[in-house]
N, C-alpha and C positions, 0 to 999 in steps of 0.2 A: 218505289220510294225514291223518290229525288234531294239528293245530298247537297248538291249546289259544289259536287268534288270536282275538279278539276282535275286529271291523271295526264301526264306527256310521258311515253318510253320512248329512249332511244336507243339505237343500237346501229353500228360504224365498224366496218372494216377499212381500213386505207392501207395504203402500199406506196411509198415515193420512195425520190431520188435519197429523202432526207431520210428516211426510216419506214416502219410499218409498225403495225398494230389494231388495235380493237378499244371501243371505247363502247360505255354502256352505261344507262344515266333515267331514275326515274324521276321526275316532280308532279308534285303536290301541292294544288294552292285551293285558296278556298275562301272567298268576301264573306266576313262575317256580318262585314253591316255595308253600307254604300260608300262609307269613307275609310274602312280599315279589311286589309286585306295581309293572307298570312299566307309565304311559299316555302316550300323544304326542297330540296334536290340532294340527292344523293347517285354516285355514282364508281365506275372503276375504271382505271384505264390502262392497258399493257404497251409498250413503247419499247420496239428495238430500234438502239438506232449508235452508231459509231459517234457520234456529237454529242451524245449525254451515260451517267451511269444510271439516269432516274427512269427507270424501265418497267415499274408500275405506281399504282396509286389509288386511292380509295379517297372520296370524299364527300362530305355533309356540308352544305349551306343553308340557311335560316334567313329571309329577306322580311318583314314587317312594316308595312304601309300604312299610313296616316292619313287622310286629307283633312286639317285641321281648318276647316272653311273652308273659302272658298280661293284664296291666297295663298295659304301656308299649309306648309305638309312636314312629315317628319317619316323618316325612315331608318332600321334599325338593321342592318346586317352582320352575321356569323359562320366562318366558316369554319371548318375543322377538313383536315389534310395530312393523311398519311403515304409515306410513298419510300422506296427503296433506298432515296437519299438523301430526301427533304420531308422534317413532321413537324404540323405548326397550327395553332388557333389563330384567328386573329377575328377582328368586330370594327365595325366602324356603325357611328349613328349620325345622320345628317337632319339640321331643320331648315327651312328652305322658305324660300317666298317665291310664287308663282306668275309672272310679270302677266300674261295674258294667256288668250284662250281656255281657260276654262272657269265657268259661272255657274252659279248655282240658285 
């Protein structure tokens, strides 16, 4: 059965001068027609490091894609962010006009 899902895991150990940690992140998209396309990501991430207290974090994004013709598009983002020092929503939605390259 073909879903037309899209799935990306990632997963990150790093080690610097600046700190270390692990980072781990799945998304999710999915065209539900040829002009509108829908992404999720959600992920975690642990950060030791002398430069900061924000030493983990969890987080969910929402991206929603338009091509409103063949000019204009519209797009709708969400994310949500929790973390040991810093918690916050925030959204933004952009409509746009597309000067060249793509026709339909």
């Amino acid at each position: 059965m073909e879903t037309g899902l899209t799935t990306d895991l990632h997963y990150t150990k790093f080690d610097s001068s600046f700190g270390s940690g692990k980072y781990t992140s799945l998304s999710l998209s999915k065209s539900l027609t040829d002009s509108f396309r829908l992404q999720f990501l959600g992920g975690h991430q642990t950060f030791n490091s002398t430069l900061t207290n924000n030493n983990y974090s969890n987080f969910v994004n929402a991206v929603a894609d338009w091509n409103v013709g063949p000019r204009y598009f519209m797009e709708g983002n969400f994310g949500w962010y929790r973390g040991s020092s810093m918690n916050y929503q925030q959204w933004s939605t952009v409509f746009g006009y597309r000067f060249g390259g793509y026709r339909k």
